[in-house]
LOSE-490163 format. One line per 4 residues: number of its first residue (from 1); for each residue x negated, y, z of N, C-alpha, C. Coordinates in Angstrom, 1 decimal, padded with zeros to 4 digits, always signed. Each point is the difference from the previous one (the first is absolute). Layout:
BEGIN
NUM) X Y Z X Y Z X Y Z; ...
This chain:
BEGIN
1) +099.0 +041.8 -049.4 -000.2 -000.9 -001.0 -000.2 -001.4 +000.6; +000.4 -000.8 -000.9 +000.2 -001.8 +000.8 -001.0 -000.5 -000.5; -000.3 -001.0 +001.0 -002.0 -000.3 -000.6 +000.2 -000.9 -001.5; -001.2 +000.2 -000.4 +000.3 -001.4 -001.1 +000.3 -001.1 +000.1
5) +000.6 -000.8 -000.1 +000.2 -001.5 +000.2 -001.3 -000.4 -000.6; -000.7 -001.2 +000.6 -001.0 -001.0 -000.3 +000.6 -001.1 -001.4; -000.7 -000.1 -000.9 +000.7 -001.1 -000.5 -000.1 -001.6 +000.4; +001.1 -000.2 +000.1 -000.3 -002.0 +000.4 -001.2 -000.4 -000.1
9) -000.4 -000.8 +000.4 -001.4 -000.9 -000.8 +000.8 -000.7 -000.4; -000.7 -001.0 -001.3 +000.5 -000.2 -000.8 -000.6 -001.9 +000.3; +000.5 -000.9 -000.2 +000.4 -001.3 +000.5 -000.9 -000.3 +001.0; +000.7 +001.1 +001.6 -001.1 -000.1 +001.0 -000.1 -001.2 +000.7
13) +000.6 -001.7 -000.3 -000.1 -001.0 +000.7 -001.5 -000.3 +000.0; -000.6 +000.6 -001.2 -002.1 -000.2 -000.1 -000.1 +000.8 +000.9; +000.1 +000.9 -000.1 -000.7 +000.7 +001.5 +000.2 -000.9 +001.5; +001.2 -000.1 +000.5 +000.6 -001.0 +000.7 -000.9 -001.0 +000.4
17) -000.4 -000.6 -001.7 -000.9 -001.3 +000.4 -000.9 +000.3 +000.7; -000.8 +000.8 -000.4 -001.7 -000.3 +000.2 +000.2 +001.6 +001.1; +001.2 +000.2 +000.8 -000.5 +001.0 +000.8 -001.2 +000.0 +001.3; -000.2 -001.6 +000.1 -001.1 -000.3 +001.0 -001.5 +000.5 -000.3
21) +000.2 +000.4 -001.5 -001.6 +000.5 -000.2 +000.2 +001.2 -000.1; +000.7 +001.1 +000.7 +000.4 +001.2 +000.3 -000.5 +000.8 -001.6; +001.3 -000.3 -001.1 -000.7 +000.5 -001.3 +000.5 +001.6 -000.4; -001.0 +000.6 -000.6 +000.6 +001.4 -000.1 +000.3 +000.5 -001.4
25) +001.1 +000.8 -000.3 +000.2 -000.1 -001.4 -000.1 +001.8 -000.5; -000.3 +000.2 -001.4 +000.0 +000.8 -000.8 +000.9 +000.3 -001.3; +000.6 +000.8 -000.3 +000.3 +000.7 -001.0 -000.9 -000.5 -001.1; +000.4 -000.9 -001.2 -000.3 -000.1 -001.4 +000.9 -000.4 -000.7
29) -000.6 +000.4 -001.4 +000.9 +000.2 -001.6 +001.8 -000.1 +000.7; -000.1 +000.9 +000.9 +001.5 +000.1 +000.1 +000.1 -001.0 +001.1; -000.6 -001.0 +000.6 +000.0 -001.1 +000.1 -000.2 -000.3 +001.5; -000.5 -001.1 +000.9 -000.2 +000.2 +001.6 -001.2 -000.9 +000.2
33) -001.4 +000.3 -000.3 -001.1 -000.8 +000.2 -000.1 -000.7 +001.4; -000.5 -001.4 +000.3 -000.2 +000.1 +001.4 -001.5 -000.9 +000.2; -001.0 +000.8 +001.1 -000.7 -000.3 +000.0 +000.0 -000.6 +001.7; -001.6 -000.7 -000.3 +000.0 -000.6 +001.0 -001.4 -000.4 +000.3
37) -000.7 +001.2 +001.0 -001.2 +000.7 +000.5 -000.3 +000.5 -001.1; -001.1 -000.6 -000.8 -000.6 +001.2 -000.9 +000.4 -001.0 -000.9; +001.2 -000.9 -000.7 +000.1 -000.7 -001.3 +001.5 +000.7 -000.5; +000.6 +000.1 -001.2 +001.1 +000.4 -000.2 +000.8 -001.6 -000.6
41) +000.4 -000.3 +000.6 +001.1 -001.8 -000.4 +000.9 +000.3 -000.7; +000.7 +000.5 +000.3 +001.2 +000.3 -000.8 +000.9 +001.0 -000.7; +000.4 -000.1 -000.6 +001.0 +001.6 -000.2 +001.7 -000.3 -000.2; +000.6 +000.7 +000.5 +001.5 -000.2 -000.1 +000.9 +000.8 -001.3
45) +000.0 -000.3 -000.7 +000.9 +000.8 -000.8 +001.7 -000.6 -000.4; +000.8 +000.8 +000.0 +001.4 +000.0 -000.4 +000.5 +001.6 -000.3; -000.3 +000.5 -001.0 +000.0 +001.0 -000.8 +001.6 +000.0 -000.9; +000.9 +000.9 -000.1 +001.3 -000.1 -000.8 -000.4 -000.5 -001.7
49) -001.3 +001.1 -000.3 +000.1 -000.4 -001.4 -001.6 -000.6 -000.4; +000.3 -000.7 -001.1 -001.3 -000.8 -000.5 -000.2 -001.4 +001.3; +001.1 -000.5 +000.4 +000.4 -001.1 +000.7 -001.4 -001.2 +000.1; -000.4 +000.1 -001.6 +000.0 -001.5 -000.4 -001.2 -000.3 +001.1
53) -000.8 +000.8 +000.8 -001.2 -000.1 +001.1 +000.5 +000.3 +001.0; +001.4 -000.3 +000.5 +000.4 +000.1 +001.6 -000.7 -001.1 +000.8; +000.0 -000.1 +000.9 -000.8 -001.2 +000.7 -000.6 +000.1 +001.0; -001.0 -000.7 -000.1 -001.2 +000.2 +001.3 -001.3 -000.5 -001.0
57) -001.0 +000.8 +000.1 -000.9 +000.2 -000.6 -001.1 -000.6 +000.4; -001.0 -000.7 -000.6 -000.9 -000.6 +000.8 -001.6 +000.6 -000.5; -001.2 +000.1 +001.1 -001.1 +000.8 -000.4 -000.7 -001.0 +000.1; -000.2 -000.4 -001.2 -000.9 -001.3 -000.6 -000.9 +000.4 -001.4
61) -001.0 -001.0 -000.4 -000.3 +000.1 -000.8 -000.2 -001.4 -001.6; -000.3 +000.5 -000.8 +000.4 -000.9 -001.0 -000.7 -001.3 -000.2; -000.7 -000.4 +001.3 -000.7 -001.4 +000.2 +000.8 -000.5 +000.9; +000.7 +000.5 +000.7 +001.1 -000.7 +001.2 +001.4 +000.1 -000.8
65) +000.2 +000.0 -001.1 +001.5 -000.2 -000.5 +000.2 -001.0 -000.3; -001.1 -001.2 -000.7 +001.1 -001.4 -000.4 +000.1 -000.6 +001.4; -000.9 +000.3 +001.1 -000.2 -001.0 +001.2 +001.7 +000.6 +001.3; +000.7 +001.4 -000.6 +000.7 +000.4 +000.6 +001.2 -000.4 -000.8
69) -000.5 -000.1 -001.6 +001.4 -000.3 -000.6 +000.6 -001.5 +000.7; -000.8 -000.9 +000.2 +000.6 -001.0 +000.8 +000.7 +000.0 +001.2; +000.2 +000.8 +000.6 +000.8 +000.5 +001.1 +001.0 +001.1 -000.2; +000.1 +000.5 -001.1 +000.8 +001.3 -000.2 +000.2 +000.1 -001.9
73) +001.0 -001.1 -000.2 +000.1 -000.2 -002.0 +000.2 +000.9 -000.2; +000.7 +001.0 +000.5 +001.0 +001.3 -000.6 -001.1 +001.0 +000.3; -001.3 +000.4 +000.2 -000.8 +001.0 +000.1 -000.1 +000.4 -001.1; -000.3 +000.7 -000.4 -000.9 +000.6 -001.3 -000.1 +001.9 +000.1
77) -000.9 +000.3 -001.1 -000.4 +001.0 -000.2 +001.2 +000.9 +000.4; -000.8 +001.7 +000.3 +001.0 +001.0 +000.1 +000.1 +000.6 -000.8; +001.1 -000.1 -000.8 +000.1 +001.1 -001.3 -000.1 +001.5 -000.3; +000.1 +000.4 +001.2 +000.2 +001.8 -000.2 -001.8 +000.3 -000.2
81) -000.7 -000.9 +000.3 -001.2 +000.5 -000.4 -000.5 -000.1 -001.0; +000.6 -001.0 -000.6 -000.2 +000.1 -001.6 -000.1 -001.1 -000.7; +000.7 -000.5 -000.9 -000.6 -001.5 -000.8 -000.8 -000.8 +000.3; -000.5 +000.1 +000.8 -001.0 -001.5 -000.4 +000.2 -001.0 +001.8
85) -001.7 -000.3 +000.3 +000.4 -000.6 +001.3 -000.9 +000.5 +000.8; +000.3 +000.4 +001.0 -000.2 +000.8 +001.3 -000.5 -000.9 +001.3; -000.8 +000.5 +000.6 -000.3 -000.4 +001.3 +001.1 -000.2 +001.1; +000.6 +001.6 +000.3 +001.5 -000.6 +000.4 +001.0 -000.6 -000.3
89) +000.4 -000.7 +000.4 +001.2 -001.0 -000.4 +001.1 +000.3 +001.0; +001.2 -000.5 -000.4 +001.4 +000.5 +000.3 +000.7 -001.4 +000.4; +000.6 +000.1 +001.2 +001.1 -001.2 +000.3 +001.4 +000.7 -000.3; +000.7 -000.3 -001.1 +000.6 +000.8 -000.6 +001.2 -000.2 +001.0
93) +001.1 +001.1 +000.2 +001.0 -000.2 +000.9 +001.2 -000.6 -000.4; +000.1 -000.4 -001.5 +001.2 -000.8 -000.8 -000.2 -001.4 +000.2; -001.4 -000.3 +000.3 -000.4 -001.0 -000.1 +001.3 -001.2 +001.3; +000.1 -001.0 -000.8 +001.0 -000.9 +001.3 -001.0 -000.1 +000.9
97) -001.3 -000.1 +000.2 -000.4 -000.5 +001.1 -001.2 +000.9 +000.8; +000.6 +001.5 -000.3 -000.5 +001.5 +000.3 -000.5 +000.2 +001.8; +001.0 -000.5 +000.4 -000.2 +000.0 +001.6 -000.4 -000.7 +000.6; +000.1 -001.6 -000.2 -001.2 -000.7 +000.4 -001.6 -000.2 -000.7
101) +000.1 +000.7 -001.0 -001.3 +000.2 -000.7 -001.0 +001.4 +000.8; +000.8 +000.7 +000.2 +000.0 +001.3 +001.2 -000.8 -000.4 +000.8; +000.8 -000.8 +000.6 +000.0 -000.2 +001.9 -001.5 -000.9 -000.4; -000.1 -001.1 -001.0 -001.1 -000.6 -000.4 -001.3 +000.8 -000.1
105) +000.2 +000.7 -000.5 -001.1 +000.9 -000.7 -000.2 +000.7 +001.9; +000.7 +000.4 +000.4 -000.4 +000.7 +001.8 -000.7 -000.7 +000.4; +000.5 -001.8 +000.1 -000.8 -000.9 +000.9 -001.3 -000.3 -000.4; -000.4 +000.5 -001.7 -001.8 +000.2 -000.1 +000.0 +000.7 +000.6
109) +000.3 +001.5 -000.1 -000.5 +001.0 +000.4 -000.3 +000.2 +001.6; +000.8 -000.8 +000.9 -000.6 -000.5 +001.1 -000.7 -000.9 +000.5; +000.0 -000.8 -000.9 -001.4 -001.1 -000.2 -001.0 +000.8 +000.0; -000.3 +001.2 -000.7 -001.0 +000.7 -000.3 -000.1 -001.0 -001.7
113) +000.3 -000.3 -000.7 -000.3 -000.8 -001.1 -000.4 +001.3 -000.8; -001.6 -000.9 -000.7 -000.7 +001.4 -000.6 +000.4 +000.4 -001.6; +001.1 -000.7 -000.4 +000.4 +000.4 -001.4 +001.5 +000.9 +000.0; +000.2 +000.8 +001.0 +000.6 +000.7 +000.3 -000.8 +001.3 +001.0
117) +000.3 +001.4 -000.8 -000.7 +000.8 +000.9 -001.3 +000.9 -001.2; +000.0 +000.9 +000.3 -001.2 +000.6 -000.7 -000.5 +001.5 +001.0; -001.2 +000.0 +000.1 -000.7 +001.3 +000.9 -000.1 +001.1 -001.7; +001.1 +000.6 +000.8 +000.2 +001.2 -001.7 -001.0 +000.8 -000.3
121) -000.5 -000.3 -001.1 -001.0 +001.0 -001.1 -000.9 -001.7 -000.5; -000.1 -001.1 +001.1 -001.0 -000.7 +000.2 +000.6 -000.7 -001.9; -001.1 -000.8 -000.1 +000.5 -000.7 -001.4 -000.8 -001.6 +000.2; +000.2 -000.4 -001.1 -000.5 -001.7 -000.4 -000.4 -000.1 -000.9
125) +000.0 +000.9 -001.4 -000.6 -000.1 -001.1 -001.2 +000.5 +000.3; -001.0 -000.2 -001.3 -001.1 +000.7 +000.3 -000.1 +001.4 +000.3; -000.9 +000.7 +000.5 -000.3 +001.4 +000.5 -000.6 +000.9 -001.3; +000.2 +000.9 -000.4 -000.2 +001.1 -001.2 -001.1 +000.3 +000.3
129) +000.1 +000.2 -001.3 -001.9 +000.8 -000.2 -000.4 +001.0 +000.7; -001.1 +000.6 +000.5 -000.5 +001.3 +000.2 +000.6 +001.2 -000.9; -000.3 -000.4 -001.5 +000.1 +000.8 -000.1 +001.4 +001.1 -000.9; +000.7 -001.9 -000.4 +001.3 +000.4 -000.4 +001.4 -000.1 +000.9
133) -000.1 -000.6 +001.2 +001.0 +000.2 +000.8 -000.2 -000.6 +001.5; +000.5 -000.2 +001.0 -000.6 -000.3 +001.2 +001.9 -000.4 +000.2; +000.2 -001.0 +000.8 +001.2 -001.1 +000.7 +000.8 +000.7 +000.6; +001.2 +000.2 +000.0 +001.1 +000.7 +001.3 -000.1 -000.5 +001.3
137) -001.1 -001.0 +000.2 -000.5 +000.2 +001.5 -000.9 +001.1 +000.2; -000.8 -000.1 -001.1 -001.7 +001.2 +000.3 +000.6 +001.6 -000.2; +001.5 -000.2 -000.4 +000.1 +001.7 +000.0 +000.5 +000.3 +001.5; -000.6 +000.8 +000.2 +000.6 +001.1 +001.4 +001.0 +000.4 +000.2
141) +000.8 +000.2 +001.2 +001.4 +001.0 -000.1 -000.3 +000.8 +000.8; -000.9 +000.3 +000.5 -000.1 +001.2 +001.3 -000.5 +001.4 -000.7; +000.2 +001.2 +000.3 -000.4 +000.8 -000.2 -000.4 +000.5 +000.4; -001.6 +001.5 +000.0 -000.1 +000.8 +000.6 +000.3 +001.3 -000.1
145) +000.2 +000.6 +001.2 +000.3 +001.6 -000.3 -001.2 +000.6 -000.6; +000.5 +001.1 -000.7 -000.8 +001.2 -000.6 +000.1 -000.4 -001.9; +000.2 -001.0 -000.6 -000.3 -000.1 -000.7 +001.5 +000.3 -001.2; +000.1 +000.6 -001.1 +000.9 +000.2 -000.9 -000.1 -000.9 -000.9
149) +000.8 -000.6 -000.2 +000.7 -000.6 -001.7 +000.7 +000.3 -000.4; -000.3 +000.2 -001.4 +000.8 +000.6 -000.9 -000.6 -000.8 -001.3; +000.5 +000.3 -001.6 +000.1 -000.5 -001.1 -001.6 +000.2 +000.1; -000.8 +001.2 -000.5 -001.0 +000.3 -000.2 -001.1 -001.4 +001.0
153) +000.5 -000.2 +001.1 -000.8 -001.0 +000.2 +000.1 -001.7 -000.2; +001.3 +000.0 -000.7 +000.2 -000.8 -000.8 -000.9 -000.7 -001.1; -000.2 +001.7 -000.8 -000.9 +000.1 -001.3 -000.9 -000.2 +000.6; -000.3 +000.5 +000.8 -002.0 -000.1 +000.1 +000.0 -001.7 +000.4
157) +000.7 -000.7 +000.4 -000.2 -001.0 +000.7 +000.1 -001.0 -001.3; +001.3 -000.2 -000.7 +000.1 -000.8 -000.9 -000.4 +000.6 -001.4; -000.8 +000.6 -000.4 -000.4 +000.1 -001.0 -001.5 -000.4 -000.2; -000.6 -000.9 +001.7 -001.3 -000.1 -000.3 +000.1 -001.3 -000.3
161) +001.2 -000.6 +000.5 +000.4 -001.5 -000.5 -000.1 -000.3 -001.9; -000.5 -000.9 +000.1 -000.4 -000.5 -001.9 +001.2 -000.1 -000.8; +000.3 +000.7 -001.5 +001.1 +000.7 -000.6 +000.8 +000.6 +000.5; -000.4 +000.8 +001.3 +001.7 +000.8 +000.1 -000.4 +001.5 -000.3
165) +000.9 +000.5 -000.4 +000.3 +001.4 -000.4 +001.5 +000.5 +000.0; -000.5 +001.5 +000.3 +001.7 +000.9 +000.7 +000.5 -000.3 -001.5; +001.5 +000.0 +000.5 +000.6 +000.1 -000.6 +001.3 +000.4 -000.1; +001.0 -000.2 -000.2 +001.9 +000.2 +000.7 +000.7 -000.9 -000.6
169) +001.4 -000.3 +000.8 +000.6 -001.2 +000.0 +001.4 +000.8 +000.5; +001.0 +000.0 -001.6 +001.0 +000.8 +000.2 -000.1 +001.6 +000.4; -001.0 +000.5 -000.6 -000.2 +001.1 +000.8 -000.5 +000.3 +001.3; -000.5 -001.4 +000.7 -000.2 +000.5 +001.2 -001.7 -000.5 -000.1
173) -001.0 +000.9 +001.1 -001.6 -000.5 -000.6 +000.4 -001.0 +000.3; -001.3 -000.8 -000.1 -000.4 -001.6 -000.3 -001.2 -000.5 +000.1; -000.2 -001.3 +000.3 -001.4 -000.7 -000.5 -000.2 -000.6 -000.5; -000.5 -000.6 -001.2 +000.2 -001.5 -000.9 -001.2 -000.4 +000.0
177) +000.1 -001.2 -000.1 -001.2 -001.0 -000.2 +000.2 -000.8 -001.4; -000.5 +000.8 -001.2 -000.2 -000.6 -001.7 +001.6 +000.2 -000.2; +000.4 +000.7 +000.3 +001.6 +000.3 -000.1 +001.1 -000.2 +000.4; -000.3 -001.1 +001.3 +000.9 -000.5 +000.7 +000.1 +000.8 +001.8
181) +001.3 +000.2 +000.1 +000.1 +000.9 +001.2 -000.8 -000.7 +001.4; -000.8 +001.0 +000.5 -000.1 -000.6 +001.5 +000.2 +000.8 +001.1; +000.5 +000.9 -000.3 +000.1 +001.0 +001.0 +001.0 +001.4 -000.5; +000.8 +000.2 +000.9 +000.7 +001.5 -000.3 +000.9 +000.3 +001.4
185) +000.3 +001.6 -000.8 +001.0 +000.9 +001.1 +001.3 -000.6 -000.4; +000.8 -000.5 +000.9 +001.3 -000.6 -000.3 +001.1 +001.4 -000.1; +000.7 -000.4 -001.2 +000.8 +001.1 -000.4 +001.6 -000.6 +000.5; +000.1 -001.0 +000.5 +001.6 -000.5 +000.1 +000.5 +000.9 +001.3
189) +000.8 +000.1 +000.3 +001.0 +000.8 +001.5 -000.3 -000.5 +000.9; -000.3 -001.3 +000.0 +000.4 -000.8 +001.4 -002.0 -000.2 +000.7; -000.5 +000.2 -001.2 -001.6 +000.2 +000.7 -000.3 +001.7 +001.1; -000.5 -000.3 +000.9 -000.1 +001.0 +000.9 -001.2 +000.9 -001.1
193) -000.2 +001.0 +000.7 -001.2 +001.4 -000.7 -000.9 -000.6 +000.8; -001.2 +000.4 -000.6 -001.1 -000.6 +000.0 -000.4 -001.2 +000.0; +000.8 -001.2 -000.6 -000.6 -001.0 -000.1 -000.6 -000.3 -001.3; -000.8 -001.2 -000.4 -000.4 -000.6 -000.8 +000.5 -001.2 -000.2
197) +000.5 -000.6 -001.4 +000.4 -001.1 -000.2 -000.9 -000.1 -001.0; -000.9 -001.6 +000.8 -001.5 -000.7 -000.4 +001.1 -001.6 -000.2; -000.9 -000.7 -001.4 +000.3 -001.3 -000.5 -001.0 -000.8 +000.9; +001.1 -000.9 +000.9 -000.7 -001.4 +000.4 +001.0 -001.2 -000.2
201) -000.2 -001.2 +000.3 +000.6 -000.7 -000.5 +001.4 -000.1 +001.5; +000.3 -000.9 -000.4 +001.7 -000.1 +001.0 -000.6 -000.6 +001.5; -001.0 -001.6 -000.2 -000.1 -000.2 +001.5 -001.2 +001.2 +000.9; -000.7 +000.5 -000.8 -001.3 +001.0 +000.1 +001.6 +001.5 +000.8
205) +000.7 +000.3 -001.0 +001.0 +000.8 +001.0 +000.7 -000.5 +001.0; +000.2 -000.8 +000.0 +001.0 -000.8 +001.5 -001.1 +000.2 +001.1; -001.3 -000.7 +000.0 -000.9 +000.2 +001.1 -000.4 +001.6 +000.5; -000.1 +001.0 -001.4 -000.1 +001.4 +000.5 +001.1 +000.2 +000.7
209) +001.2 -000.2 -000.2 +001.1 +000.7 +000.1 +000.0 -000.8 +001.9; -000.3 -001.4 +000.1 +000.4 -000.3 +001.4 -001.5 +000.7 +000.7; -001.0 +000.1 -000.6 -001.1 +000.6 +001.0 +000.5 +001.0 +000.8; +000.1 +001.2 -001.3 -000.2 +001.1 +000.2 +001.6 +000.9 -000.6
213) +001.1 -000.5 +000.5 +001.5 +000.6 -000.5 -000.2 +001.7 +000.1; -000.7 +000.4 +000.9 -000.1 +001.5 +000.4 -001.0 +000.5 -001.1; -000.6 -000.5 -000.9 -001.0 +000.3 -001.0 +000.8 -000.5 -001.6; +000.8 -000.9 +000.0 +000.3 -000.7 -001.1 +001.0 +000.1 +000.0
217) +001.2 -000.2 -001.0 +001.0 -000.4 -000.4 +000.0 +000.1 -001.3; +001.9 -000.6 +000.2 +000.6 -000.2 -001.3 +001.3 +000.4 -000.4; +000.8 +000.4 -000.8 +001.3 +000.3 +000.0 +000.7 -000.1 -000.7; +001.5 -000.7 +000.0 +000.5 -000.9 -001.0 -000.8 +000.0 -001.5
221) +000.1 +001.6 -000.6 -000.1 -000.1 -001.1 -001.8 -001.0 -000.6; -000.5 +000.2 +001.4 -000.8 -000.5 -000.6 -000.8 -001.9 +000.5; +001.4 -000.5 +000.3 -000.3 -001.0 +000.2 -000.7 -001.2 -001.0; +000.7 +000.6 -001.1 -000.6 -001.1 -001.2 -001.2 +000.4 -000.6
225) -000.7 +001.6 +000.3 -001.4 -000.6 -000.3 -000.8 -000.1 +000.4; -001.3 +000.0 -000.6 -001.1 -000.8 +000.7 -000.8 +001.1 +000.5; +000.6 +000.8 +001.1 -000.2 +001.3 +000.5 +000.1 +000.0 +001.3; -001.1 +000.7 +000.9 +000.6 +000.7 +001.3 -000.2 +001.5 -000.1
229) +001.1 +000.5 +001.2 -000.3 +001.6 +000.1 -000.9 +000.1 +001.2; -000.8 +001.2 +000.0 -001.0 +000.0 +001.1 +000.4 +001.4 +000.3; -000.1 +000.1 +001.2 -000.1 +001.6 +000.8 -001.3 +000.7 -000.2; -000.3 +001.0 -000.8 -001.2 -000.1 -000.3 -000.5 +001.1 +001.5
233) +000.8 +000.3 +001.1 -000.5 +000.5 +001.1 -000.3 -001.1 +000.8; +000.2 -001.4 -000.1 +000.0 -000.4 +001.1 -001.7 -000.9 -000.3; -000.9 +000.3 -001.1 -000.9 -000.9 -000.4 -001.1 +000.9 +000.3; -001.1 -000.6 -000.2 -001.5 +000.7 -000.2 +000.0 -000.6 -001.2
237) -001.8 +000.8 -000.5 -000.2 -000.1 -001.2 -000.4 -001.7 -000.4; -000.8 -000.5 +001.2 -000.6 -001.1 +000.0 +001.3 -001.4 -000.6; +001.4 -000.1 +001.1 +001.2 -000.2 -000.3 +000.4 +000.2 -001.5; +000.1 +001.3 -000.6 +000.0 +000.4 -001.6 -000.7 -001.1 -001.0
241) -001.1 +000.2 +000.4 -001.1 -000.7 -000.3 +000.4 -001.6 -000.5; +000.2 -000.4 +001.0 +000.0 -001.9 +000.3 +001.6 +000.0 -000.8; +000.9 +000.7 +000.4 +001.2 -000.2 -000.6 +000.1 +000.2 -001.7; -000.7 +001.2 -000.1 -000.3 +000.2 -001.7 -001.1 -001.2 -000.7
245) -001.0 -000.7 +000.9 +000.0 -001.0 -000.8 +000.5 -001.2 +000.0; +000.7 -000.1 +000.9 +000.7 -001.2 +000.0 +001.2 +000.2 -001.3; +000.4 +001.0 -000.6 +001.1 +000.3 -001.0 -000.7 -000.3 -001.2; -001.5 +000.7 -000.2 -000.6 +000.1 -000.9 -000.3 -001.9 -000.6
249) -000.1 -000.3 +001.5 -000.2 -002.0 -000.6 +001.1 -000.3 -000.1; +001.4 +000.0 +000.1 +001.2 -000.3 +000.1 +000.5 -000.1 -001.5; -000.4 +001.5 -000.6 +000.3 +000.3 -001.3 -001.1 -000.6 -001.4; -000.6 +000.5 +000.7 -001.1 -000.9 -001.1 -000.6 -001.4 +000.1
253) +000.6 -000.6 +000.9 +000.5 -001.5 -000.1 +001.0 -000.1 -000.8; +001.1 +000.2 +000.4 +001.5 -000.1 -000.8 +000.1 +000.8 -000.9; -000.6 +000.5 -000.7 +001.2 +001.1 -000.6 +000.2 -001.1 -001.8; -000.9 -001.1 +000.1 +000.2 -001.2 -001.3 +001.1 -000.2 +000.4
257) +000.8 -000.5 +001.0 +001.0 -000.5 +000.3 +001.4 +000.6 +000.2; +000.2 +001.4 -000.3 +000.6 +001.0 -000.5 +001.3 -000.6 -000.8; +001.1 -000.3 +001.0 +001.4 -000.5 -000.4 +000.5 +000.5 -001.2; +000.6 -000.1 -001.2 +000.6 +000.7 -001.1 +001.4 +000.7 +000.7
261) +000.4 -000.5 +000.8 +001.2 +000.9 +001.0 -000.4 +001.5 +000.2; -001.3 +000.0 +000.8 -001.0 +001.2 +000.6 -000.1 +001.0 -001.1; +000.3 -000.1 -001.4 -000.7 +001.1 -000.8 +000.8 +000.9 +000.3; +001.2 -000.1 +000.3 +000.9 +001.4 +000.3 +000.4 +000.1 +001.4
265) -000.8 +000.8 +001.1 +000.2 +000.1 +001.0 +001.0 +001.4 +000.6; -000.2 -000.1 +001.1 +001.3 +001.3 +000.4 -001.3 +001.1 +001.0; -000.1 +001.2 -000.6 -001.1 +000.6 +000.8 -000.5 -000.1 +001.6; -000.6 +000.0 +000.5 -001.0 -000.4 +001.2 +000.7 +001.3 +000.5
């Protein structure tokens, strides 16, 4: 059998640039994260379909966007995460001035310039309550041995959280909070067995997903919602815990703001 081929990296002249700060990269949303010591800077994507976010990706946040829009017109939001506007921003690759906006965006990143770069899970908004949700910095990805997860500790966990009760969603259990989903067993194909697919918001998944990729993901189908999948082997209860309230503030913050698109979704 012939080995696998590696796939290309995908517009490796960034790497290129800033190889002096010896950067190491990861596997995301399909995509080629590259970090640099403990910050994640960039992400590379050139994907065949859903184009319109090929680019180079920048790990910023939404107080550093007009002072970067000045250096980079063509930035803006990433769409596959969803309508609105996002902390990551995209140097889009149609853009006329894609490759020296590139190579621009490297020479912060070896500046060390601090509006580029994020320590994944860490945040900038305020920090969650005690008692309804805790930051995708304060949740854990480590695990210890001995311990089982399964649904049942699901229930015991998020049903002490305020309004939620079991429920099912499409047939599969569930957890809702006054009616609105925050938690279930993913019924689609492409979700592995035993995971859980818990509602957080889109930048709140990107930081899970670059923390802890071996604990989190995502998969095409469920790029557009406001969902990650969790390995429910790879958590403790404590992890459960911080993650299920962080869903439980997510949704009962938003759920007023409930798109008229959203009433008819495609099952979880």
């Amino acid at each position: 059998m012939l080995p696998k081929q590696r796939k290309p990296i995908p517009h490796a002249f960034v790497l290129d640039a800033i190889s002096t700060l010896s950067p190491y990269t990861r596997p995301m949303f399909g995509c080629l994260a590259i970090y640099v010591k403990d910050k994640i800077v960039l992400i590379l994507r050139d994907k065949p379909k859903s184009t319109a976010d090929n680019g180079v990706w920048l790990a910023t946040t939404q107080e550093h966007h007009q002072s970067l829009r000045r250096e980079f017109p063509n930035m803006r939001s990433i769409q596959v995460l969803g309508k609105r506007v996002t902390g990551w921003q995209v140097l889009p690759v149609d853009a006329p001035d894609f490759e020296s906006a590139a190579l621009r965006a490297c020479e912060l990143v070896l500046a060390g310039d601090p509006r580029i770069g994020k320590i994944p899970g860490a945040r900038t908004s305020k920090s969650g309550s005690k008692a309804t949700g805790r930051t995708s910095k304060q949740i854990k990805t480590s695990k210890k041995h001995g311990s089982t997860i399964n649904f049942d500790t699901v229930l015991e966990i998020g049903l002490a959280l305020p309004g939620v009760e079991e429920s099912t969603a499409y047939g599969s259990p569930a957890l809702k909070v006054h009616g609105k989903l925050l938690a279930c067993v993913p019924i689609h194909r492409s979700a592995e067995p035993g995971s859980l697919a818990v509602r957080v918001g889109f930048d709140d998944r990107a930081e899970l997903l670059a923390a802890a990729p071996d604990v989190y993901y995502v998969t095409d189908h469920y790029l557009n919602y406001s969902a990650v999948l969790v390995r429910l082997s790879s958590v403790t209860p404590d992890i459960l815990r911080d993650l299920l309230g962080m869903a439980h503030k997510f949704v009962t913050t938003h759920a007023a703001r409930r798109s008229p698109s959203r009433n008819r979704r495609k099952p979880l």
